[in-house]
C-alpha positions as CSV (number, residue, x, y, z in Angstrom):
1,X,-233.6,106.0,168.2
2,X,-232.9,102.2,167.3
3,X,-230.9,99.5,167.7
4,X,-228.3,97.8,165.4
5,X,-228.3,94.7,166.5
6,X,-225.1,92.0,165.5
7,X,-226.0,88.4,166.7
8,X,-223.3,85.6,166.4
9,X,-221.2,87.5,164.3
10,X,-218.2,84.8,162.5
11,X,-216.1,86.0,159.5
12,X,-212.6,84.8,158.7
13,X,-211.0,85.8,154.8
14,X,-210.9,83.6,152.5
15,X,-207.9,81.3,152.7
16,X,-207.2,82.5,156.3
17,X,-207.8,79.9,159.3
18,X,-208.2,82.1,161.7
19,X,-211.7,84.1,162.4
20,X,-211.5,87.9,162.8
21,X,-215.0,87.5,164.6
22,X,-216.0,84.5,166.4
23,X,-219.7,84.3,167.9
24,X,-219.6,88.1,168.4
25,X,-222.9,89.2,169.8
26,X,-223.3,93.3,171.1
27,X,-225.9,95.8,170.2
28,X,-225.5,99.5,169.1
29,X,-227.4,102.9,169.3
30,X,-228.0,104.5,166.8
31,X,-228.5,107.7,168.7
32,X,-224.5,107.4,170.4
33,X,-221.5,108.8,169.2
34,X,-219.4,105.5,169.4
35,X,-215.7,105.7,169.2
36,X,-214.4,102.8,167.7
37,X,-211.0,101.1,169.4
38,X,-208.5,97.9,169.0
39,X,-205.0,97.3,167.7
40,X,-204.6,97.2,164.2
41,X,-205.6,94.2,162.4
42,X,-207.8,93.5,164.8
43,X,-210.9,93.8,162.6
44,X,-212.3,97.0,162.7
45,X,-212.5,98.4,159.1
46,X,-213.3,94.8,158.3
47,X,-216.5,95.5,160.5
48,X,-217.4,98.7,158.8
49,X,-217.0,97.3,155.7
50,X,-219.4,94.1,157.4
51,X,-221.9,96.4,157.8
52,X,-221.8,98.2,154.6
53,X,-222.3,94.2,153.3
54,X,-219.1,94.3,151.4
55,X,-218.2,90.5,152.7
56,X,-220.1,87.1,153.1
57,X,-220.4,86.1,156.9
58,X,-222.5,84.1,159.0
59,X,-224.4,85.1,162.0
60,X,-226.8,88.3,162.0
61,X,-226.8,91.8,161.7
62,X,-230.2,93.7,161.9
63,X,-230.7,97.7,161.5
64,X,-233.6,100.0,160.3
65,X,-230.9,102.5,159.6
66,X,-228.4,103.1,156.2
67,X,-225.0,103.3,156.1
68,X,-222.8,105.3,154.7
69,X,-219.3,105.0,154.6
70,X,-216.3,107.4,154.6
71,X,-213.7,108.1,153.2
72,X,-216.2,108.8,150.5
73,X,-215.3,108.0,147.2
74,X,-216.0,111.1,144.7
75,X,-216.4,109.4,141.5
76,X,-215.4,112.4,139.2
77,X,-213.2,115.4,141.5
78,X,-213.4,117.8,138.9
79,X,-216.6,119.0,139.5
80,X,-217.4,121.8,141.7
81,X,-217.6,121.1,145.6
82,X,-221.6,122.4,145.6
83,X,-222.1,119.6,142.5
84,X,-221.1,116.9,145.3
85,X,-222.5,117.9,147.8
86,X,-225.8,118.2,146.1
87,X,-225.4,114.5,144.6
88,X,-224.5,113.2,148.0
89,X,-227.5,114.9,149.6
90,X,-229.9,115.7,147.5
91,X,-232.9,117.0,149.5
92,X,-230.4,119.7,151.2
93,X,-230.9,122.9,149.3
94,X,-228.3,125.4,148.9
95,X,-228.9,127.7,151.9
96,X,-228.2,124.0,154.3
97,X,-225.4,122.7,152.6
98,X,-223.8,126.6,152.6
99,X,-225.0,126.1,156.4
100,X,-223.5,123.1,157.4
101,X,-219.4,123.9,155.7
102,X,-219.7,126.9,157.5
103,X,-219.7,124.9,160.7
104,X,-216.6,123.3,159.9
105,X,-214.7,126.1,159.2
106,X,-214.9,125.9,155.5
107,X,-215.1,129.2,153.3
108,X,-218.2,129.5,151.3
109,X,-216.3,129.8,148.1
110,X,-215.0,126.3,148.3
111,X,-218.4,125.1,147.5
112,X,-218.0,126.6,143.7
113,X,-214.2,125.1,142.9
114,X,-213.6,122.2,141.9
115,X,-213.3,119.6,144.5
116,X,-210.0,118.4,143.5
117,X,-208.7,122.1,144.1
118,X,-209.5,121.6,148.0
119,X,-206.6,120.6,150.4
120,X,-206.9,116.7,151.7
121,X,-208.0,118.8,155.2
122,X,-211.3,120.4,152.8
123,X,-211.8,117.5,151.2
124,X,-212.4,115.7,154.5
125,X,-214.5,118.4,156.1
126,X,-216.4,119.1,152.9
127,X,-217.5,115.3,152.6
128,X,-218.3,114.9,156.4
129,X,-220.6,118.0,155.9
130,X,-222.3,116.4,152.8
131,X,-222.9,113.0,154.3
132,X,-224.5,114.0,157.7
133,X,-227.2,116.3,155.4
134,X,-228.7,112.7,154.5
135,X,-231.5,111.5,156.6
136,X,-231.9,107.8,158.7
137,X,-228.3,107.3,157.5
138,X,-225.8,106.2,160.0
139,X,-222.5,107.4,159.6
140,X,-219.4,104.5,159.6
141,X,-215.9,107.3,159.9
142,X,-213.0,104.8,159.5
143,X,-209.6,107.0,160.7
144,X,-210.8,110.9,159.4
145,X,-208.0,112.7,160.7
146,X,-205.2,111.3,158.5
147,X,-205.3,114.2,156.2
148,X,-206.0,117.0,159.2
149,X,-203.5,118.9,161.3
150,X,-204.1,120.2,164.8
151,X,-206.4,123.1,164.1
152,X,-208.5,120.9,162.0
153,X,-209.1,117.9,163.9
154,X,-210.1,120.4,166.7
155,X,-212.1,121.7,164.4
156,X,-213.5,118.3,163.0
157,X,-214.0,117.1,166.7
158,X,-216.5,119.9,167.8
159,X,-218.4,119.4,165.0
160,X,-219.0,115.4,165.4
161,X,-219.3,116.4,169.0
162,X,-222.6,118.2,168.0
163,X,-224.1,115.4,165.7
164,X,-225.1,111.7,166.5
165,X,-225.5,108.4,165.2
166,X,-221.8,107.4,163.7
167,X,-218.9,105.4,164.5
168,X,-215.7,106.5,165.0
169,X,-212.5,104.9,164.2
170,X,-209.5,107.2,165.6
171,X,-206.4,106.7,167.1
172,X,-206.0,110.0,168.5
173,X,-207.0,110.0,172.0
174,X,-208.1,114.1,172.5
175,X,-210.2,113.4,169.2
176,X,-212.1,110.7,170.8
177,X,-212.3,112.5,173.8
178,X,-213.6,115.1,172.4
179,X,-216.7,113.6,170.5
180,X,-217.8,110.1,171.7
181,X,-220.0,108.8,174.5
182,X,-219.6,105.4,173.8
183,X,-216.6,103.2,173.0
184,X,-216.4,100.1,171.1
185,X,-213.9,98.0,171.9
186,X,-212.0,94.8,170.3
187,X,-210.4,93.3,172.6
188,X,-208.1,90.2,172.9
189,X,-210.5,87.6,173.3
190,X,-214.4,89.8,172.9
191,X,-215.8,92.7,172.1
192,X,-217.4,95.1,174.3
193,X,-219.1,98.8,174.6
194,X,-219.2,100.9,177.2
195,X,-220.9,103.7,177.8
196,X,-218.4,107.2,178.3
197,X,-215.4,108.8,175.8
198,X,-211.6,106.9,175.4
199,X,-210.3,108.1,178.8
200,X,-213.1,106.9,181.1
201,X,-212.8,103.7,178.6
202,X,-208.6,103.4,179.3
203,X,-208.7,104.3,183.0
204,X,-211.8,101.3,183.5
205,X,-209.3,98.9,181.0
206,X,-206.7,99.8,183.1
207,X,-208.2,99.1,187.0
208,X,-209.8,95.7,185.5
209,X,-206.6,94.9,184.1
210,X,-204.8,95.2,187.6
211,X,-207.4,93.8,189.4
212,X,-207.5,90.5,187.1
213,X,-203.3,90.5,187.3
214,X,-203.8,90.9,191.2
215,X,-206.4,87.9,191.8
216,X,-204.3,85.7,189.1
217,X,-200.9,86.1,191.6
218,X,-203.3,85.5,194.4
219,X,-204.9,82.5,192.8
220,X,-202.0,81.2,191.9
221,X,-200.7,80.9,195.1
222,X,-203.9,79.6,196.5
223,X,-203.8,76.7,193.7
224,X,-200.3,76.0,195.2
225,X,-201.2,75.7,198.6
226,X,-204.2,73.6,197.6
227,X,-202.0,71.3,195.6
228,X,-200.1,70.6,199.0
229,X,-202.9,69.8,201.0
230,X,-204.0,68.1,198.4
231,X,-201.2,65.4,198.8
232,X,-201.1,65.7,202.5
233,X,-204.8,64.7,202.7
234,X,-204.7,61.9,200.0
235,X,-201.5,60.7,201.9
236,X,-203.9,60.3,205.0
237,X,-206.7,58.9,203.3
238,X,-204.5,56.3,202.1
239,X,-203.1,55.7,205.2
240,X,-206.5,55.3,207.1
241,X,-207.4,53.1,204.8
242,X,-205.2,50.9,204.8
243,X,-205.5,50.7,208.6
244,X,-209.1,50.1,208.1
245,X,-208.1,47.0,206.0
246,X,-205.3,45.8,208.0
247,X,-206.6,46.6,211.2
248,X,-206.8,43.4,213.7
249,X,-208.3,43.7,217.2
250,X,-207.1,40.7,218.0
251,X,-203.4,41.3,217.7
252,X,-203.1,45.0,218.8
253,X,-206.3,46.4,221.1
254,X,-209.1,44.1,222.0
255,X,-211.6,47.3,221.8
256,X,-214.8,45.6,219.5
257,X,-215.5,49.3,218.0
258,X,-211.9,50.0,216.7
259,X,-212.5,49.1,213.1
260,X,-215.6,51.1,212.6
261,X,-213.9,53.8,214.6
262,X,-211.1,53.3,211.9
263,X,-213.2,53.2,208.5
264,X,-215.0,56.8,209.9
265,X,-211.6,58.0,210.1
266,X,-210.9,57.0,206.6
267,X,-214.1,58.2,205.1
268,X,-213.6,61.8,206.7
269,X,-210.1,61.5,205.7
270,X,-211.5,60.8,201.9
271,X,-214.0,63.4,201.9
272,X,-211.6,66.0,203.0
273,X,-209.2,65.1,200.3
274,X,-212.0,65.3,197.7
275,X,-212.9,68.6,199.0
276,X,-209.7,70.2,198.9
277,X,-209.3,68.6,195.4
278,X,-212.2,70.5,194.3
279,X,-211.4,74.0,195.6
280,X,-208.0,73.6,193.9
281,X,-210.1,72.7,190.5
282,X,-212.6,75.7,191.0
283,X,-209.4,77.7,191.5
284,X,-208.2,76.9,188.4
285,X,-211.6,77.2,186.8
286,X,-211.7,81.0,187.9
287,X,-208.0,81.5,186.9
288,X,-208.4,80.5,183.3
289,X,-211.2,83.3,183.2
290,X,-208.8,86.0,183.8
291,X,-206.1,87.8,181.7
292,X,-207.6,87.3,178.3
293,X,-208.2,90.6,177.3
294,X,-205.2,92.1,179.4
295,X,-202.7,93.4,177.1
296,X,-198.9,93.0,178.5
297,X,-196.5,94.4,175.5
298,X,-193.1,94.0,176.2
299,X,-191.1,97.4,176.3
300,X,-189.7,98.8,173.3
301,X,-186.1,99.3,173.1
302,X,-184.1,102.1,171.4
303,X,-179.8,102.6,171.6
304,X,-179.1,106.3,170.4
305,X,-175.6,107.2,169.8
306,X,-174.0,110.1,171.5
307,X,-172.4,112.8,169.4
308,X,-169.3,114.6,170.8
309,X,-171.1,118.1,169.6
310,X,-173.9,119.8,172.2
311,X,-175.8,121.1,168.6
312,X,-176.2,119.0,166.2
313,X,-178.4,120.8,163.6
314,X,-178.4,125.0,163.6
315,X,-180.8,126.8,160.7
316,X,-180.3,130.4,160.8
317,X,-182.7,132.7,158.1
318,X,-183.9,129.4,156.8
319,X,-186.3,130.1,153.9
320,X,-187.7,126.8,151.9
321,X,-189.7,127.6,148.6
322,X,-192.6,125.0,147.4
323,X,-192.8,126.2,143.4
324,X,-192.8,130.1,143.4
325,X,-194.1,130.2,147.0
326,X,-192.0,130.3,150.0
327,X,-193.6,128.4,152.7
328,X,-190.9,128.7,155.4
329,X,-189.2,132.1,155.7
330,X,-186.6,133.2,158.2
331,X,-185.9,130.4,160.0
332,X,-183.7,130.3,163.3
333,X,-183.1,127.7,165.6
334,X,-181.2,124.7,166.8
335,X,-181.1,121.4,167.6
336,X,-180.0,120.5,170.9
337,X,-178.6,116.7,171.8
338,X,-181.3,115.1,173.8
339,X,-184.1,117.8,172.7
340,X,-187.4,116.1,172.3
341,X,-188.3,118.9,169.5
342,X,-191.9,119.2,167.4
343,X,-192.9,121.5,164.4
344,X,-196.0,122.7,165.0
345,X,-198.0,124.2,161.4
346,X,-201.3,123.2,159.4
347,X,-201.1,121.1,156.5
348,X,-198.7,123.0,153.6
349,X,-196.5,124.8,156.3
350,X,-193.5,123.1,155.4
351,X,-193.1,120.8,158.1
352,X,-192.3,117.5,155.8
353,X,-190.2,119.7,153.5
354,X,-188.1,120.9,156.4
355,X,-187.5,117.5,157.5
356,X,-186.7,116.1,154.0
357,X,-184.1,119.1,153.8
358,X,-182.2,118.0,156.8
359,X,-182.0,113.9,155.4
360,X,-180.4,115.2,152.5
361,X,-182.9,115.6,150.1
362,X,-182.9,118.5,147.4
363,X,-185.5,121.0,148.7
364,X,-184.9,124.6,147.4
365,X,-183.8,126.8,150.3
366,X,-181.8,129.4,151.1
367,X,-180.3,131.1,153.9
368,X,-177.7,128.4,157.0
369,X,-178.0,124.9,157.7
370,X,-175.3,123.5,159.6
371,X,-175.3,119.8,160.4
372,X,-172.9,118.5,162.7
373,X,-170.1,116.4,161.2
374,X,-170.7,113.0,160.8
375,X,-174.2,113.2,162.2
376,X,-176.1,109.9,162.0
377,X,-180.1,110.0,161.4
378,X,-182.5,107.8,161.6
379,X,-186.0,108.9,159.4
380,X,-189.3,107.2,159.1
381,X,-191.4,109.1,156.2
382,X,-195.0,110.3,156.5
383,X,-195.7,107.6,153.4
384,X,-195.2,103.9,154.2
385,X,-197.3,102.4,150.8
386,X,-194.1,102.1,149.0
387,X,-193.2,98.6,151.5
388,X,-193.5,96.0,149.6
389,X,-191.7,92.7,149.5
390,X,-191.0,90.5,152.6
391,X,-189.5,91.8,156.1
392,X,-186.4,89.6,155.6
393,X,-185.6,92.0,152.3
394,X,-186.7,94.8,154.1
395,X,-184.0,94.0,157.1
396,X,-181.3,93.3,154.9
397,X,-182.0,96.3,152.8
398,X,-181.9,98.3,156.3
399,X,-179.1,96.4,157.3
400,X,-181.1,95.8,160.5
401,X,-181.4,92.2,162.2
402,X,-183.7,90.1,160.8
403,X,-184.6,88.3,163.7
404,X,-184.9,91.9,165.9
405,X,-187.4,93.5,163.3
406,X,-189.8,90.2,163.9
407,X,-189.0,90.8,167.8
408,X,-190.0,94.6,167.9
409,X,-193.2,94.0,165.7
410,X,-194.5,91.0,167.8
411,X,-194.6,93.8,170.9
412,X,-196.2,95.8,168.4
413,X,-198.8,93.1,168.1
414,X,-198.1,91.9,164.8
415,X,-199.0,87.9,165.1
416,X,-196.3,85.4,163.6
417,X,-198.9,84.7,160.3
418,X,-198.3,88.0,159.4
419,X,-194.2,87.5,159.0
420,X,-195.1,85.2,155.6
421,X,-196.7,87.8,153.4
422,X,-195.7,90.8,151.4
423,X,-195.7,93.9,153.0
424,X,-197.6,95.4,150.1
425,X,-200.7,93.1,151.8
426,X,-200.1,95.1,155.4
427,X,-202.5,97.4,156.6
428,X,-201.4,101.4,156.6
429,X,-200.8,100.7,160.1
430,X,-198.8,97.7,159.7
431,X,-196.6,99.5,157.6
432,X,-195.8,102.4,159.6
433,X,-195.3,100.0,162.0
434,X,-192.7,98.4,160.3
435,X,-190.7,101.7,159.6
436,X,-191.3,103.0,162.8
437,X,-189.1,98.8,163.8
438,X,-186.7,99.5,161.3
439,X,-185.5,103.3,163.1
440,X,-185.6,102.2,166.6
441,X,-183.2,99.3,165.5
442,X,-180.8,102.1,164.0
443,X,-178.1,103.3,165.9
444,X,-178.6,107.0,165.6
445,X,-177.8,110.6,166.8
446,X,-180.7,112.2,165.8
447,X,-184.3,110.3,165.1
448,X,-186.2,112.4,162.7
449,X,-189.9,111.3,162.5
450,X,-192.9,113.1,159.7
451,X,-196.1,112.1,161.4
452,X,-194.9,108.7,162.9
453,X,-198.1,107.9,163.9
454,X,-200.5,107.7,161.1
455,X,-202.7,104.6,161.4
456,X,-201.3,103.1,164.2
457,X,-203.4,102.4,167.3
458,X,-203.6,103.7,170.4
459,X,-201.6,101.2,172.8
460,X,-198.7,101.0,170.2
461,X,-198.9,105.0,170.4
462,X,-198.6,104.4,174.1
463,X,-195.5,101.9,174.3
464,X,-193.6,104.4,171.8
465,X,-194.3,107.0,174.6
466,X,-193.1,105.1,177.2
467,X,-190.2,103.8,174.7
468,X,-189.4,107.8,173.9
469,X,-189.3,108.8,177.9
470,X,-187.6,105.8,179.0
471,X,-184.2,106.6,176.7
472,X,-184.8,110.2,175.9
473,X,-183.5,109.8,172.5
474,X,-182.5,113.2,170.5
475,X,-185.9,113.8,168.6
476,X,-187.2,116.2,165.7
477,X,-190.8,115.1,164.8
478,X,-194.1,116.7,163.0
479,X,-197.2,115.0,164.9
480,X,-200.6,116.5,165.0
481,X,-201.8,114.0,167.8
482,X,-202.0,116.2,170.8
483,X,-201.5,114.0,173.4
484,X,-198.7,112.7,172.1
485,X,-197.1,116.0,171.1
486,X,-198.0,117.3,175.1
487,X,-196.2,113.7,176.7
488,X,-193.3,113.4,174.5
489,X,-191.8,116.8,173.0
490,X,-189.3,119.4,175.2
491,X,-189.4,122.5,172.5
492,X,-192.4,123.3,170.3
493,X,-191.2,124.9,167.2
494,X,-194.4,126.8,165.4
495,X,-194.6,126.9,161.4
């Protein structure tokens, strides 16, 4: 066990006036399973890549442990999985390495193809096997589950829930459950860790958050009630005083102590204005403390059209062939207006192809599809690195609103800087963001999403819940993030 210790932590890209981390100072275990958490573009694959010492910065980070990095870049993917493996951990022998894919789920055989033969799901598990074989290395996992469907994040999770000593970034909140004991956190205005797994981490966000929201109302009324006895008590003051000054015993009482009776009054009077003035300043003082990290989004919006037709999209002995393979066969269902509908399969059962089918794309099927007439749909793709260009293109190519795509991406936390450059410079998450803007400004019948949530963080995952259950929009999605999937869908379809 040791400590990675970051002390004072600033770095800002070059050309960029703003800092990413400013004075950041937190310590790490190395023996914790740390989940990793924070809107995108809030730094956190920028610290990984800190760490790894890929960037200039000033302040300090100290460990006694190496890091290793994945995704893993294989240098040459023709070579057989074992060859990899070995390179990436060479004091493993044969018998361990067999040993440790096993654990994951992964057939023996794999090991002696070529690595570029593997699925993106083998690939993954394959490397993660390899790199936690090396010794006093500490394992940086930056967003794993990508490239895995349900079976294998469950899969992925149990394993990482046996090991120790990496970080974690996910958005999927059952993964993280599943595996951590710690969560890292980058917040609005610090960064902090806390010991326990995402839930434990969103249900403590959540009761600090109302408690901070309930002491700013009731400081703000306090302030306000001090500002009023502020003026009444400076109004006094003043007004003693100026009896004390303009006082004469002569004309009005002939009592000797009346003046110093006065100038008591007015210095009690003075004091108690001071006081009050005070408490309404250390009001303020505890005020400004509060609310920096609380995260108020504004609620999405969606407006889907009604169709005059009950089912809007029937398959009956659907069959969909990839090549010489058939990958869906015998098909039968329906789409229902106001169904909230998943497909459910691993990676390669079609899912993306069936969806692609119904836009209008040329997939090679046979057997019904009916699509009722004059159906409208709305379709955000699984891929989002084709954006490019700037969002006032974008919306005019969408024929969208300029001006409502900027609105919907601010609650999505995108910051204004952001508007000025080329999408090709967003992060994956950024971009599926801006797709995900684009559909919910589309008047639609039907909204057809292929894994909607790649990349994106956790709260925005949480506001297009609430966004999905508020107006119950017609749905047909593929999602391997569980949570979402069990919140959000009516009818499970399986692949």
């Amino acid at each position: 066990m040791s400590l990675i210790q970051v002390s004072n932590l600033t770095f800002s890209y070059e050309g960029s006036y703003d800092d990413i981390f400013s004075d950041a100072s937190f310590q790490i275990d190395t023996a914790w399973r740390l989940g990793f958490c924070g809107r995108n573009g809030r730094g956190k694959t920028t610290f990984l890549k800190l760490l790894m010492g890929e960037h200039e910065y000033r302040g300090t980070i100290t460990a006694s442990v190496l890091f290793d990095y994945f995704p893993f870049q294989v240098a040459d993917r023709a070579l057989d999985t074992m060859q990899i493996l070995s390179a990436i951990a060479p004091d493993a022998p044969a018998w361990q390495i067999q040993k440790e894919i096993s654990k994951l789920a992964i057939s023996e055989d794999a090991l002696y193809r070529p690595f570029e033969s593997l699925s993106n799901g083998e690939q993954t598990k394959s490397l993660l096997a390899g790199l936690f074989l090396r010794s006093n290395h500490f394992l940086l996992i930056d967003e794993p589950t990508n490239h895995l469907d349900l079976a294998a994040r469950e899969t992925v999770a149990r394993y990482l829930g046996s090991k120790s000593g990496f970080i974690l970034v996910s958005h999927d909140r059952a993964f993280l459950d599943a595996c951590v004991d710690h969560i890292l956190s980058i917040n609005k205005a610090n960064i902090e860790v806390m010991k326990g797994n995402f839930t434990t981490w969103w249900e403590q966000k959540k009761l600090k958050d109302a408690y901070e929201l309930a002491q700013n109302e009731q400081l703000g009324q306090e302030i306000g009630r001090l500002q009023e006895a502020a003026g009444r008590a400076v109004r006094w003051a003043d007004k003693a005083e100026g009896r004390k000054i303009g006082f004469d015993p002569r004309k009005t009482e002939k009592s000797a102590g009346r003046r110093p009776y006065e100038a008591a009054k007015s210095a009690k009077l003075m004091k108690r204005a001071k006081n009050v003035e005070k408490r309404r300043q250390d009001a303020i003082d505890e005020k400004s403390k509060l609310l920096k990290n609380v995260e108020t989004p504004d609620d999405l919006k969606i407006i889907p059209l009604a169709h005059h037709a009950s089912r809007l999209i029937i398959f009956e002995d659907l069959s969909i062939r990839y090549g010489c393979r058939e990958i869906i066969t015998g098909l039968c269902f329906s789409l229902q207006q106001g169904d909230r509908m998943a497909l459910r399969g691993g990676n390669g059962s079609g899912k993306s192809s069936l969806l692609k089918l119904i836009c209008g794309e040329d997939i090679p099927h046979s057997g019904q599809m009916n699509i009722a007439s004059k159906l409208v749909i709305s379709y955000v793709p699984q891929d989002a690195s084709f954006l490019s260009g700037d969002l006032k293109g974008y919306a005019r190519d969408m024929q969208i609103d300029e001006t409502l795509l900027k609105s919907i991406l601010r609650k999505l936390d995108f910051s204004r800087t952001q508007f000025d450059k080329d999408m090709g410079d967003f992060s994956a998450g950024q971009k599926k963001k801006v797709l995900l803007a684009g559909s919910l400004l589309t008047q639609a019948h039907v909204y057809i999403w292929d894994e909607p949530l790649n990349y994106i963080d956790v709260l925005s995952r949480i506001q297009i819940e609430e966004l999905i259950m508020k107006y119950r929009p017609t749905l047909l999605f593929a999602e391997h993030d569980r949570a979402f999937c069990e919140n959000v869908a009516t009818r499970v379809i399986d692949l």
